[in-house]
C-alpha positions, 0 to 999 in steps of 0.5 A: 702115958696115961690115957683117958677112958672117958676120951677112948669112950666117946671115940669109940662110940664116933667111930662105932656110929661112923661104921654103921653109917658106912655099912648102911650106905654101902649096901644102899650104894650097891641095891642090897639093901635100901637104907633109911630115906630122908636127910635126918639120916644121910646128912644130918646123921653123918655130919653129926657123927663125924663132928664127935669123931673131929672133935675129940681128935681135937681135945687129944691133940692138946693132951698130946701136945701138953705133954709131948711139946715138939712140932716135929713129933705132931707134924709126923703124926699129922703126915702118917694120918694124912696118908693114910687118907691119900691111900683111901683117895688111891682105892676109890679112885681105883673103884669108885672113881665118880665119888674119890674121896679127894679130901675126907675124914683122914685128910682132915685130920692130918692136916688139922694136926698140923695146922693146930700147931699154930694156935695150940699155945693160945689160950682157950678163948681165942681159940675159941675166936678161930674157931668161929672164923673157921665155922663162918666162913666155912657156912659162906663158901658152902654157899658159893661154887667154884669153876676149878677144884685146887681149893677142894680142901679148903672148902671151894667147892665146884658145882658138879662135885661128888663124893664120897667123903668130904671134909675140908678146912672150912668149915670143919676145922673149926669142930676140931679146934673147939674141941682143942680149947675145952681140951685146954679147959679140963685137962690143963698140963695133960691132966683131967681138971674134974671128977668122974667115976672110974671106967665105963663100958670097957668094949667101947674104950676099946674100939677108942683106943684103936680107931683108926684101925677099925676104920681103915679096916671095916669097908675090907671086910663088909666088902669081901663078906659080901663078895664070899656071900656073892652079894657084890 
């Protein structure tokens, strides 16, 4: 199936930002190197990263679904990448168990693959409706504490909650599903609706192309590169 460079560009740059953020905190997590301080970057800069990286899985699961339309097939896919986020929750539960990652960026985005199935045949602007219930009660529960963590994923957050990555429905979902109605916008039927130049920066569209790879894979080798170095 044709494939869009300029989809792969952006994923390649979100997944390129997300891995340099990773890597910074990892080696100010273990006193190796003291990264930048302040909440520009260690909360601003990773919520914007992964809000490019959530929205264009959004934009691809309509160009996916427009031209594969069968629920069974996405609702696979969505499983495949969640698990991958339970294989992530086994490892830092097993390292790291103060901060596990109970719900993050993979979890996310497996269940949203599901979830989008229920509103990918809405047009743009009532998507766009979900959208904003997503975002608005989202901001309202990171208001709020909760006394149990079952709803983790949805957004109820328990007050002495820590980790490492975190994602849920509210308010994240709504990213994801904006990216779904522009996706529906400028690539109606699974093909693009506007004029752009030819490729750009083919490195990048490369990375794009095999993000999920990278990401599984870069904080296994930062880390045993600091283990060779006797680093960690």
């Amino acid at each position: 199936m044709q494939r869009f460079w300029e989809i792969d560009f952006f994923r390649g740059l979100a997944i390129v930002l997300m891995v340099l953020f990773n890597y910074a905190f990892t080696l100010d997590y273990f006193h190796i190197y003291a990264a930048a301080e302040g909440w520009l970057f260690w909360w601003l800069f990773p919520r914007i990263v992964a809000g490019m990286f959530i929205f264009i899985a959004g934009v691809a699961l309509t160009i996916s679904y427009s031209r594969r339309k069968n629920k069974q097939h996405h609702t696979k896919r969505g499983l495949k990448v969640f698990g991958w986020g339970l294989i992530i929750t086994a490892v830092t539960w097993a390292f790291a168990p103060a901060v596990t990652v109970w719900f993050g960026v993979l979890h996310f985005i497996g269940l949203s693959i599901i979830l989008s199935l229920l509103f990918v045949k809405l047009k743009p602007g009532r998507i766009l409706v979900v959208a904003s219930i997503f975002l608005i009660v989202g901001i309202y529960l990171n208001s709020l504490a909760f006394d149990f963590p079952w709803l983790l994923w949805l957004g109820l957050t328990p007050s002495s909650f820590s980790t490492l990555d975190y994602f849920p429905l509210f308010p994240w979902f709504g990213i994801f599903a904006i990216g779904m109605a522009l996706g529906k916008k400028l690539y109606r039927n699974g093909k693009r609706r506007f004029k752009i130049r030819k490729e750009l920066f083919a490195p990048l569209n490369f990375l794009g192309r095999h993000s999920l790879f990278i990401y599984l894979l870069h904080q296994p080798v930062l880390l045993g590169a600091l283990y060779v170095l006797g680093l960690f």
